[in-house]
N, C-alpha and C positions, 0 to 999 in steps of 0.2 A: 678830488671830488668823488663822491659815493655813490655810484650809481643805485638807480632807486630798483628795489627786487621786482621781477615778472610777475606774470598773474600764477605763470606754473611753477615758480621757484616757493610763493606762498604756500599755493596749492596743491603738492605734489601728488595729492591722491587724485586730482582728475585727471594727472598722466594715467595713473594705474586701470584708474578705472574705467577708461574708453579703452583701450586695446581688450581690456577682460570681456567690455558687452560687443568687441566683434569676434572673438574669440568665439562666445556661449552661442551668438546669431550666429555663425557660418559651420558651427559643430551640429545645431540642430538642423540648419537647410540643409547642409549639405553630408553629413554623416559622415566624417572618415572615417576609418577603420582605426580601433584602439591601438593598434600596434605601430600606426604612423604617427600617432599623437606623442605616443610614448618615446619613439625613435626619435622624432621632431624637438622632444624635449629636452631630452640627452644632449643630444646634439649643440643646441643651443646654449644650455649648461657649460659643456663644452668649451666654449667658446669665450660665455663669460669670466669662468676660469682663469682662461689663458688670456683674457685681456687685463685682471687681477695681477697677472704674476708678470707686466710689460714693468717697465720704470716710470716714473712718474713725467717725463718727457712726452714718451710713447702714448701713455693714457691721455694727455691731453689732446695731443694730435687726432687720436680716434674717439675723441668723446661722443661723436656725432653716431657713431657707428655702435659704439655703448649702447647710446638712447635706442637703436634700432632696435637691438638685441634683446635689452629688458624688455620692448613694447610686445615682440615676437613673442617673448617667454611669457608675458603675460595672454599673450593669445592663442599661446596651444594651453595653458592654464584655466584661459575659459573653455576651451573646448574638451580638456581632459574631467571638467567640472560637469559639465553636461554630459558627458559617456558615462561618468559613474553615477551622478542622479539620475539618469534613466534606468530605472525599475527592471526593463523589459531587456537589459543586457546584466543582470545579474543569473550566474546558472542555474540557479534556483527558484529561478520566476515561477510564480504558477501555471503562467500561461504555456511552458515547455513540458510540463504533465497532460495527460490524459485521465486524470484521478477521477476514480468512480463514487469516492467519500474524501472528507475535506475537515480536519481538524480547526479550529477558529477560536483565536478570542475576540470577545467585543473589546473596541478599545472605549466607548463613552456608552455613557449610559440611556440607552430608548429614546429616540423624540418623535413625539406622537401626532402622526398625517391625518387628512382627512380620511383613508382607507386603508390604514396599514398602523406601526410602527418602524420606525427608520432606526440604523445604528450603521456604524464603522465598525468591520472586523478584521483584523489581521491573520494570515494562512500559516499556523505552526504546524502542521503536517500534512500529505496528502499521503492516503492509501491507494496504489493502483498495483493490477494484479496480484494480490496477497503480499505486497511489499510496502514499508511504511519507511517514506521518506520527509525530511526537514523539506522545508519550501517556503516561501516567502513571498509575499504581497500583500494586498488591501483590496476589499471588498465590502460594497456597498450593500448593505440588506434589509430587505424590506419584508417585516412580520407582519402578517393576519392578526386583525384584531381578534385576541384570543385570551382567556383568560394566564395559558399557560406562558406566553411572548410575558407578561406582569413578572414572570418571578426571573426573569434575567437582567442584569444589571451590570455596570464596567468589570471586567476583569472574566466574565465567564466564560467558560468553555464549553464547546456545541461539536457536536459533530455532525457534519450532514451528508447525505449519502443521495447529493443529486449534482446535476452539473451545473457547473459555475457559467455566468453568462458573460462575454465579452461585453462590455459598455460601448455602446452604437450611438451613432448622431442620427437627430432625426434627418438629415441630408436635404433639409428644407433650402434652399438656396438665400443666402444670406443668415444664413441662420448661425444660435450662439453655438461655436464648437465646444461639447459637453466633453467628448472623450478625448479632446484635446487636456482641458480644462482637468480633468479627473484624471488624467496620466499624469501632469504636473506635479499633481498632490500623490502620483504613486499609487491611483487607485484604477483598477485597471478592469474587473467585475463586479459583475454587482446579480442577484438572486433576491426572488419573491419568494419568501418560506411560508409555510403551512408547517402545524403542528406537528404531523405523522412527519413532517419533511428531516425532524432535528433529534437528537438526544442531547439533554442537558449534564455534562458531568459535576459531578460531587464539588470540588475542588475549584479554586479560581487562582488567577495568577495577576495581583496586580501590585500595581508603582505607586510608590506610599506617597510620592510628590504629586502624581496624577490625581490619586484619588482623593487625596485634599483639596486638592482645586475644583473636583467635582462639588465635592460635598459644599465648598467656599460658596460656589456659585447655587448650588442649588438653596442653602442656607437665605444668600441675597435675593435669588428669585421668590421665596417664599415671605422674605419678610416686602416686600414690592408686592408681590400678589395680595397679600392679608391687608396692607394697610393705603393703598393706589385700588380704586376702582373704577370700572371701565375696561371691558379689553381692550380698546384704544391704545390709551393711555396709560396700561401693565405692558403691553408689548412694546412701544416706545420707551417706558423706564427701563426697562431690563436691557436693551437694546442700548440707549442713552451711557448705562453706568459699566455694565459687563460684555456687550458686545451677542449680548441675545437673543436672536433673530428670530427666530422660528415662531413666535407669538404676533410679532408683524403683521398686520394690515394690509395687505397686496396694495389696495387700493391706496393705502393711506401714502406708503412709501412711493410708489408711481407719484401722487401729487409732490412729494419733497424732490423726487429728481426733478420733475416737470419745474419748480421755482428754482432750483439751483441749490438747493440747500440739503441736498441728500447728505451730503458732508458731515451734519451734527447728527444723523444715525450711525455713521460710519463712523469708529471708534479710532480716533488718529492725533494729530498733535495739539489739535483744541483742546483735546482732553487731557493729554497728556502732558500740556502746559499748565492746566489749572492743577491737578496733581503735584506737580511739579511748586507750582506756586505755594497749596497747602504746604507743604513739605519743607519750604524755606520757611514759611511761618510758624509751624511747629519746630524745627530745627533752632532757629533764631539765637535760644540761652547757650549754645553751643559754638558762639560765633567765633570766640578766641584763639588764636592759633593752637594751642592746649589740644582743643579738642575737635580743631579744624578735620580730621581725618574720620572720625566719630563722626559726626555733621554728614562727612561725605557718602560714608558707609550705609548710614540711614535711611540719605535720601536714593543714594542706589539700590539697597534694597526695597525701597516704598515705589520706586518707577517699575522695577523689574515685576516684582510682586503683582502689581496692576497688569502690567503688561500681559501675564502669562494667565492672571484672571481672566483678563476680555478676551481672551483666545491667543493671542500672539499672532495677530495680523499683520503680514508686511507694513502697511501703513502706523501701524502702535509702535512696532521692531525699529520702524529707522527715527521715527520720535525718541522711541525708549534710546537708541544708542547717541543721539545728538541731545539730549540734554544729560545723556550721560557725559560726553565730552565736553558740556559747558561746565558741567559741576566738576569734575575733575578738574578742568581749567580754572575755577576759582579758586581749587586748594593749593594748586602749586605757581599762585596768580601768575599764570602766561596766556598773554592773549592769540587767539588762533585766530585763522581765519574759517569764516563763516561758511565759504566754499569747500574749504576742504572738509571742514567736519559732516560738511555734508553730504560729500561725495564719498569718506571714509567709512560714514554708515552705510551707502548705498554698496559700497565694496565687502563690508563684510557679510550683508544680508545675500548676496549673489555667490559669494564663499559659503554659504552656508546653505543657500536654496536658489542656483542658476533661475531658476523657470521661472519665479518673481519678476523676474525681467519683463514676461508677457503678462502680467498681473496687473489688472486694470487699476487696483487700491493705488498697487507700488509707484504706475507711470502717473497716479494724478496728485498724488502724496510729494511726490517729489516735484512734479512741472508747478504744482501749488506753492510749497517753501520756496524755490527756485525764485518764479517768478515774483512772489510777494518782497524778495531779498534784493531783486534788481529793483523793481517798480514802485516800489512804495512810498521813501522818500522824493520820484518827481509825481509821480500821483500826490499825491497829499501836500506838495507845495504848491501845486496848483490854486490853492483859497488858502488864507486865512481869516480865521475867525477869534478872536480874545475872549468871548466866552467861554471856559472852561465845558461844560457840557455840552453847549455845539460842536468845537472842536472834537471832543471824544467822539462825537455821531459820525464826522468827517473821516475821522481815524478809521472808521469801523468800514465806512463806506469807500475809504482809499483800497482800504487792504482787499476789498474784494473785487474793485476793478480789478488792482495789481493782479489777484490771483487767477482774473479770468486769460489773463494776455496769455500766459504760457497753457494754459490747461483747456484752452479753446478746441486748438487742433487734436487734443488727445478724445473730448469729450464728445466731440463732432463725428468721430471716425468711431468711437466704439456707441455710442448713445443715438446718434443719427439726430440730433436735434439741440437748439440753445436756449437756455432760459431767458427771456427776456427779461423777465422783473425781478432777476437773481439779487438785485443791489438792496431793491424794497424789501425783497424777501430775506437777505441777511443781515438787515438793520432791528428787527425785532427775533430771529430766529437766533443769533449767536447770544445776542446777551439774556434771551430768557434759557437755553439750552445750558447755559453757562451756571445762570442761579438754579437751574431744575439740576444739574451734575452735581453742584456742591449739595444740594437742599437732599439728593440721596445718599452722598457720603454719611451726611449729617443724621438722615434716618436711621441708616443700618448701626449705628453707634449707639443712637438710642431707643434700639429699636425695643428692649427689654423693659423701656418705660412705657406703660401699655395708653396712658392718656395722651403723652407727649408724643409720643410716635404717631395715632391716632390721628391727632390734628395735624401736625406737620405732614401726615400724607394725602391729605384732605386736601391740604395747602398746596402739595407738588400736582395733586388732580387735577384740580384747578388750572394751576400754570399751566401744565401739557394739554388741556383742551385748549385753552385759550392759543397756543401756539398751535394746536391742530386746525384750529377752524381760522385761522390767521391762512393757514398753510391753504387750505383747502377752499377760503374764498378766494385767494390770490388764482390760485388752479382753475378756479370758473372762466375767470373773463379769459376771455376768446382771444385775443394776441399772448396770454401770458407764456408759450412755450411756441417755438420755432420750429415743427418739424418737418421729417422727409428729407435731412439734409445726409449729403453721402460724398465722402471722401474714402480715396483711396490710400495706399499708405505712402505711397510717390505724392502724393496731392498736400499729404497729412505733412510729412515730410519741404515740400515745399513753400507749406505755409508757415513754417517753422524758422525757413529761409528769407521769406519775406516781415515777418516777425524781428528775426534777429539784424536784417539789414535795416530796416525802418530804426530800430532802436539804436543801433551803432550811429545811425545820421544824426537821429533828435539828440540823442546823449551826451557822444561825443564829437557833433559838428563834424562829422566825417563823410566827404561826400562818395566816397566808398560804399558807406554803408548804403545810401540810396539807390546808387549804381545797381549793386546785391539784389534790393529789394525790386526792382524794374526787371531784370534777367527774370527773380523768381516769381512777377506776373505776370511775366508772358508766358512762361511754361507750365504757370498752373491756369492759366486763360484758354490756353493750346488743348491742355488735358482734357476741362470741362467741355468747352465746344464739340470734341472731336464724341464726347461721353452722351452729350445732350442728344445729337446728329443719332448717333448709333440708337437713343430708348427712343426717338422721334418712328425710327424706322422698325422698330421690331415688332416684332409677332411669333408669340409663343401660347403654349397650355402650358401649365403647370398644376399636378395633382401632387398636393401635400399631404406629408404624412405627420397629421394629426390624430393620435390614437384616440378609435370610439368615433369620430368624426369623417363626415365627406367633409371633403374641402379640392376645390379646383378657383384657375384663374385664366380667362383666355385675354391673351394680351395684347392687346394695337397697339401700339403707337405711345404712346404715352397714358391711354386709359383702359380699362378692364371691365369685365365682366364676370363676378364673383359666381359659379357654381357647388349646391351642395348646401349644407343645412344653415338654413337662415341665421337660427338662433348663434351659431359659432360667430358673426357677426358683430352679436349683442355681446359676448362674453371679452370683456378688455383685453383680463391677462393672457387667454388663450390666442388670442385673435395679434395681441402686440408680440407674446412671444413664438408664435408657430409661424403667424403669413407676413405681417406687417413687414418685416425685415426684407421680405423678399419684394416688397412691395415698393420699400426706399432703395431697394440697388439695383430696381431695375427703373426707377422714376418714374413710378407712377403717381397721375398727380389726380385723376375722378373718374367716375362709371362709366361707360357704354351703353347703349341701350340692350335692354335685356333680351336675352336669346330665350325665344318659343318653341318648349316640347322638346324633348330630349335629342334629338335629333338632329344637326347644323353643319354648318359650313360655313372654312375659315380659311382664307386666302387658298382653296381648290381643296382642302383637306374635311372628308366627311368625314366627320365626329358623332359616337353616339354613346350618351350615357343613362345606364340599365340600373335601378335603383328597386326593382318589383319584379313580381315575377309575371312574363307574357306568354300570350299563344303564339308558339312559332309556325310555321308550314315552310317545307321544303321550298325551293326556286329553284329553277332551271337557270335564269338569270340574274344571278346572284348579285346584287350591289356594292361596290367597294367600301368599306371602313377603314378607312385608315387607323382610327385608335378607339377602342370600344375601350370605355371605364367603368367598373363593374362598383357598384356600392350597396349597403346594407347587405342584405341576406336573401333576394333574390332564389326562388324555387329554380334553377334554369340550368344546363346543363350545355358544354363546353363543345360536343359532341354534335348537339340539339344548333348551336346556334352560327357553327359553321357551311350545315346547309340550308339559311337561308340568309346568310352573311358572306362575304371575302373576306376576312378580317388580318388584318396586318401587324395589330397589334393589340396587345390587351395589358389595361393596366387594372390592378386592385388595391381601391384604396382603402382612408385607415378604418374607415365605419364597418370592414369587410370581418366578420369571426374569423378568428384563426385558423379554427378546424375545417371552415370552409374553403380558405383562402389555400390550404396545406392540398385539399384534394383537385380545386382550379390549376393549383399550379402543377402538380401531376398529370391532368389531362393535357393543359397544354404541351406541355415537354413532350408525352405522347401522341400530342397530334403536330408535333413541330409548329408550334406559334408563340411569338415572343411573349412571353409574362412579364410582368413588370409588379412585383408586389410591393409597396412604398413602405409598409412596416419591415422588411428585411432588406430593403437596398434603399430605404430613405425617398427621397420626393422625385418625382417623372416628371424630366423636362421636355418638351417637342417644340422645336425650331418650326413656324408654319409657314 
């Protein structure tokens, strides 16, 4: 009798690939030192070796100890993966100069801000003391709208002769880690130029595969622009076909995550299956074994090609290499499993860039496949319907249950919120997203026929309003989005546990699985309680650092009282992306009544915040302040306002000028009182 194969003897890459992501997690929390990775690896090698060169008696006996050793080797493999992606332990970081001028190429070409010009530059040399050395990194810059920022373009070289600025968080509490985020990618500074700030040299140096793809994409954004009108609906198409971002609608996109269907801006295996589909239809006369290899060649070039179009985003990367592996697998007809190909792409994207790991694309890209590949089939036996076209609706509306099961806890912990109407929302959002993707391939083909093209973009107009204002009434009513919700990643993780044990019960009638899932609601019932107890009881201030902006928040209990300028309020994207975050992790759920005149008191803590300039007079009997918060530009002096204050602390926040902020923080230092400036140490918390 033949026993039936495991699930890991099928799958052998999801051995590989769990030992490589504790590996990459324990290299980055925990930092060892290169030279133990390296010893560690040897070592292990070592080992495997000389379990190679036992008899085939011996190796079976220690097979067990094998499996250790590969999983080990693959775990100082992920961790030697993350020492050398990390940018900031190459010798020649920028950040180990002192460089008083900085040689740079642009690596893309200008995208143009509300108040600037933005590009990515690479550091090929720094000048420090009359010595001109190689160096390396990435740097973020941001050009003065100027006419002379117009005449630079990918590949240029600049020299600029000021200091490079470390990339900083705003330190806002819950807030998105940017320099986290920007190290991953290797980009480590970032500088605001002015004209006088640069020299433009003669000469450029660029990559004839890169700057194809510039001109590819800029080609397709121009024929989308000429023939799609509406900014609307030109920032969606471009987005939609290539991965285009930068012409997006803050607001518009807010309402797609809010219904659950951010996903069809996000350029990932939706698309890169319809691709994929053209590509067997064009392919098709080529079906014969003859030219079965032809066929294959094609359509790997037509995936990759796309791929490196829309940018090459983790989420496109592990589509692009899993229908690579399907088309391979039909030339040399062997059937694989569907696990492993997919865990095989997920191993070579973390071979090729560890830090994807923390990439929101990559964890909802894969928990989405993931879950769609277990759940779908009992989702969708759930009804049947013998109408052909119902059915299909059913199909459509299976797959995005299935996709929410796994992608719940990922999206809850990074988004803080669930879409309720995601199911409504991706019954007309995938199949119109789907004919607007083809209905652009189809333009840019003919896009040279100037009446045909014409209409046809008239026609994709059309479609993409009607799916905006789908999108955007859905986003009105009032239950459509779940927010304020906050997990931790023990929580996140837990619910993953309760996830995977519920489904081992229903699936395979294991009462195991249930067991699982009861352990992991009590421990994630234990966590909330003990989380609710603790925002029930706090009391805090908190001055954020919102540049140009006051912003404070005094916090009871579970509700607040908003300080500082009203109108930051009104403003969505600044207000969702500076406070709100800090707002969900610490549960906050409505107002306080408003605090009268600058002046207050908070659980015995006098608080005073100075926004104008006043008449001070000495005291003899000086008043305690506990935290004076300094905002706008205030006439007053640091000097002036400690005798007729006690002051214990002083914060400045973002609304404060710099040059103001530079000469407070001097006096203070000078009169020995704590400063707290939120633009150079991020947001001031105080326990009250």
């Amino acid at each position: 009798m033949v026993s039936k194969p495991r699930f890991w003897q099928k799958a052998p890459a999801v051995r590989l690939l769990l030992p490589l992501c504790a590996g990459i997690m324990a290299q980055w929390y925990v930092q060892f030192p290169a030279l133990v990775i390296i010893l560690f690896g040897i070592f292990l090698s070592l080992l495997l070796l000389f379990y190679e060169a036992l008899s085939t008696l011996k190796k079976f006996r220690f097979t067990a100890l094998y499996g250790l050793l590969l999983h080990l080797l693959f775990i100082s493999g992920g961790a030697a993966l993350v020492q050398t992606a990390d940018i900031r332990h190459q010798p020649k970081w920028i950040g180990h100069y002192n460089a008083q001028s900085v040689l740079l190429k642009l690596e893309e070409p200008l995208v143009q801000k509300p108040n600037s010009y933005k590009a990515l530059a690479s550091v090929q040399q720094v000048f420090e003391n009359g010595i001109t050395s190689k160096a390396t990194g990435n740097v973020i810059l941001y050009f003065k709208k100027d006419s002379s920022a117009l005449k630079l373009a990918y590949g240029a070289l600049i020299i600029i002769a000021k200091p490079l600025q470390p990339i900083k968080n705003s330190g806002n509490p819950g807030g998105f880690d940017f320099k986290r985020y920007s190290l991953f990618n290797s980009v480590t500074h970032q500088l605001y130029v002015t004209p006088s700030d640069f020299f433009l040299l003669p000469n450029k140096e660029e990559n004839k595969l890169k700057s194809l793809l510039f001109q590819s994409r800029a080609t397709i954004i121009s024929i989308l622009r000429k023939n799609i009108k509406g900014d609307k609906e030109q920032g969606l198409a471009e987005a939609l076909l290539i991965g285009y971002k930068d012409d997006l609608d803050k607001a518009l996109v807010q309402s797609y995550s809010n219904t659950g269907v951010v996903h069809v801006i996000a350029i990932s295996g939706l698309h890169l299956g319809i691709i994929y589909w053209i590509l067997l239809l064009l392919t098709k006369p080529l079906r014969p074994k003859k030219t079965a290899w032809l066929r294959l060649a094609l359509i790997l070039c037509g995936l990759w090609a796309f791929s490196l179009l829309a940018g090459a985003q983790p989420s496109i990367l592990r589509s692009a290499v899993m229908f690579s592996a399907i088309a391979w697998s039909t030339v040399i007809n062997r059937r694989t499993s569907i696990y492993n190909t997919l865990a095989l792409s997920a191993l070579v994207l973390l071979i090729y860039n560890p830090f994807w790991l923390w990439d929101v694309g990559f964890q909802l890209s894969y928990s989405a496949v993931l879950s769609i590949i277990i759940f779908f089939r009992p989702v969708y036996s759930w009804l049947y319907f013998p109408n052909k076209l119902v059915d299909f609706v059913w199909g459509l509306a299976a797959a995005s249950l299935a996709a929410q099961i796994l992608t719940l806890p990922v999206s809850v912990y990074h988004f803080h919120q669930f879409p309720t109407l995601f199911l409504v929302a991706n019954l007309f959002a995938v199949p119109l997203s789907s004919v607007i993707l083809i209905g652009e391939i189809l333009l840019c083909a003919v896009s040279f026929i100037s009446p045909l093209s014409t209409l046809l973009g008239r026609f994709l107009g059309w479609l993409i309003q009607i799916m905006n204002n789908l999108v955007e009434n859905l986003d009105r009513i009032s239950f459509a989005v779940w927010k304020g919700l906050s997990v931790t990643v023990l929580q996140a993780a837990l619910l993953y546990l309760i996830i995977a044990g519920i489904s081992y019960w229903l699936l395979q009638k294991r009462a195991t699985g249930f067991r699982l899932a009861a352990v992991g609601c009590i421990f994630f019932l234990a966590l909330r309680t003990q989380s609710i107890i603790e925002a029930n009881n706090q009391k805090k201030i908190i001055v954020y650092n919102v540049p140009k902006w006051a912003a404070a928040d005094v916090i009871s209990g579970r509700k607040y009282y908003f300080l500082g300028d009203a109108s930051l309020e009104q403003n969505d994207f600044l207000r969702n992306f500076y406070i709100q975050p800090s707002r969900t992790a610490h549960r906050i759920s409505s107002y306080i009544l408003p605090i009268k005149g600058p002046s207050f008191s908070v659980a015995g803590k006098h608080i005073l915040r100075l926004d104008s300039t006043v008449l001070l007079h000495p005291l003899q009997n000086k008043p305690v302040i506990h935290l004076l918060i300094i905002s706008k530009n205030p006439n007053v002096y640091i000097s002036d306002l400690i005798k007729t204050f006690s002051i214990q602390q002083i914060v400045l926040d973002g609304s404060v000028p710099q040059w103001k902020a530079k000469r407070w923080r001097k006096d203070c230092d000078s009169l020995h009182i704590p400063c707290h400036d939120v633009a150079e140490k991020g947001a001031f918390v105080m326990t009250l």
